[in-house]
C-alpha positions in Angstrom: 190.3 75.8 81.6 187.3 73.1 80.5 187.1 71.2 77.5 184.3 70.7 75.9 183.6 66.5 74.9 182.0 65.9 71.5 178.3 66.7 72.3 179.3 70.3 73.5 178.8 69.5 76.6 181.3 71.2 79.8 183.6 68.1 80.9 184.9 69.7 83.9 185.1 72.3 86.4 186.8 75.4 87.2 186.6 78.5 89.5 185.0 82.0 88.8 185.7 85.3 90.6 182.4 86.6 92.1 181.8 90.4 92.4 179.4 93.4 93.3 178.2 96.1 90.9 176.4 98.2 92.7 173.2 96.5 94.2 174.0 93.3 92.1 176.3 90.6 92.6 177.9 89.3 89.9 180.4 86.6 88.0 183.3 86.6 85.9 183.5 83.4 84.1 186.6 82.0 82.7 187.2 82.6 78.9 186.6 78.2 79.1 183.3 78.5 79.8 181.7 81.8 77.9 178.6 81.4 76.6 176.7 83.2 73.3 174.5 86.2 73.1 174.0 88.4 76.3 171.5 87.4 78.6 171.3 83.8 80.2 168.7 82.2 81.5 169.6 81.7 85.3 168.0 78.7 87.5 168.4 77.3 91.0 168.7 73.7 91.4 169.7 71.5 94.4 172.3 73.3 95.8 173.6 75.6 93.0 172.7 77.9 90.4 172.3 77.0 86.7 173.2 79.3 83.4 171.7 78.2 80.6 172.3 80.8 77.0 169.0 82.1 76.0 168.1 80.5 72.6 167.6 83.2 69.7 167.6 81.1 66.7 164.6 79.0 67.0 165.3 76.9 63.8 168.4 76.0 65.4 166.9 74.8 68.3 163.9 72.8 66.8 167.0 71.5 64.4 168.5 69.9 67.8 165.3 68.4 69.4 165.2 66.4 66.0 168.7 64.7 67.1 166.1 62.9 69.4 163.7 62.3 66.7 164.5 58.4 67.1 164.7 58.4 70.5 161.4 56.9 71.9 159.3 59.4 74.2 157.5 57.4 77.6 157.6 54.2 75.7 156.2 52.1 78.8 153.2 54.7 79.0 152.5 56.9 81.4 152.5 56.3 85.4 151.4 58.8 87.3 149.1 58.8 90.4 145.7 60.0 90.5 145.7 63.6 91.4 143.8 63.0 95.4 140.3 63.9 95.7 139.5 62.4 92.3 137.6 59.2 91.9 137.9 56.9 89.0 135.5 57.4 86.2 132.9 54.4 86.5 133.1 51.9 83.4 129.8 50.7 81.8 
């Protein structure tokens, strides 16, 4: 079973039973790590397979990108190479 730290966030692991529904495959996850609502939204990254909930209540979530409200966004700028085939603008 996982436990969830203060931030909400999953602390640890544990192991779901994988299964096919007719031309689906499917998995049962433990009652630990149930999310809300009905439908996830379902990623692939690096060697896995993220499930994220959907989010319903939009004034919830513009209530949690506030936490960061403080945080400072790109504070050293921006550093991104020139997209090729461009050519810097000439300065007068």
């Amino acid at each position: 079973m996982s436990k969830s730290d203060e931030e909400g966030v999953m602390s640890s692991t544990g192991i779901a039973k994988i299964f096919v529904h007719g031309r689906r495959q499917a998995v049962r996850l433990p009652v630990g790590f149930r999310l809300p609502g009905d439908r996830v939204r379902v990623r692939r990254v690096k060697t896995g397979i993220l499930l994220e909930p959907m989010v319903t209540d939009i004034d919830g979530w513009f209530a949690e990108l506030d936490r960061f409200a403080d945080v400072p966004f790109m504070e050293d700028g921006r550093h991104q190479p020139r997209m090729p085939g461009t050519k810097r603008a000439a300065t007068a």
